[in-house]
C-alpha positions in Angstrom: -7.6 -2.4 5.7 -11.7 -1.8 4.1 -12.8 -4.0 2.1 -15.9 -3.4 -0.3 -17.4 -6.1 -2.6 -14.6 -5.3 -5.3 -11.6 -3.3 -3.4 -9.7 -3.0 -0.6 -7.7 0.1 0.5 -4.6 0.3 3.2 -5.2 3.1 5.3 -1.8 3.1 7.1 1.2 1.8 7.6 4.0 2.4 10.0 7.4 0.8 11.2 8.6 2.0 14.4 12.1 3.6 14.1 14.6 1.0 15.6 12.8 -1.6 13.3 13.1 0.0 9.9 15.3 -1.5 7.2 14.8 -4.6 8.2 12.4 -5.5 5.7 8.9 -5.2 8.4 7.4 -2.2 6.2 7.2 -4.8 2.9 6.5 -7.7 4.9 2.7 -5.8 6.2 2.3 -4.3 2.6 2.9 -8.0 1.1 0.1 -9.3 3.7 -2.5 -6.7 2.8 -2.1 -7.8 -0.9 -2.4 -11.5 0.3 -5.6 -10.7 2.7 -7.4 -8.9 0.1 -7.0 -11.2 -2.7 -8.3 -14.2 0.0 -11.1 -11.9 0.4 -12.1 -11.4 -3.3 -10.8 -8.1 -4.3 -9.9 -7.4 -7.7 -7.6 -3.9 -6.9 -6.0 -2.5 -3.7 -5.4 1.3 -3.3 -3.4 3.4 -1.2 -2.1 6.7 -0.4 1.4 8.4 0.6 2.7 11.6 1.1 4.4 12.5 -1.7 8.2 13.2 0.2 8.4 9.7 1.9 10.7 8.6 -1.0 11.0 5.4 1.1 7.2 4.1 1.0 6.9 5.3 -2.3 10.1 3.4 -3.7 8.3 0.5 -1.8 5.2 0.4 -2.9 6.0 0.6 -7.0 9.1 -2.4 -5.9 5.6 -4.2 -5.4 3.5 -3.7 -8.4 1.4 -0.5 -7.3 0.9 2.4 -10.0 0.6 5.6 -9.2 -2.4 7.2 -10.2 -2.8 11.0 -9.5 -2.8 12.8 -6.5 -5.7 12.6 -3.8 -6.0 15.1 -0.7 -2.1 15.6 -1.4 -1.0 12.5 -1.2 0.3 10.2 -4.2 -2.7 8.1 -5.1 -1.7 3.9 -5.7 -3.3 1.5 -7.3 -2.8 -2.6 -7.0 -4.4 -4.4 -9.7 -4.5 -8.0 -8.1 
């Protein structure tokens, strides 16, 4: 994750293979929420391709809006 003064933004995230399913993939998304409100910011932002149906279903399951597009890729916002 970057943090500036206000905002934090999750550059990746990945699961290996043999560990998907099992609940990993929300577990690190759940941490970056927790880190960046410890560290002050106010929204979190994020970006996925806009076919992985799986990380997108995830991230709106916890509280992230899509916004628009950005360099092709579905645009989230976290209001925290």
């Amino acid at each position: 994750m970057v943090y500036n003064e206000t905002s934090a933004s999750i550059f990746s995230v990945e699961v290996l293979n043999r560990y998907r399913g099992k609940g990993y993939g929300k577990k690190l998304v759940v941490e970056a929420i927790n880190r960046a409100k410890y560290k002050g910011s106010s929204l979190l932002e994020l970006n996925t391709e806009t076919d992985n149906t799986v990380a997108n279903s995830l991230y709106k399951s916890l509280g992230f809006e899509l916004k628009g597009f950005k360099d092709h890729f579905n645009n989230y916002i976290k209001v925290l």
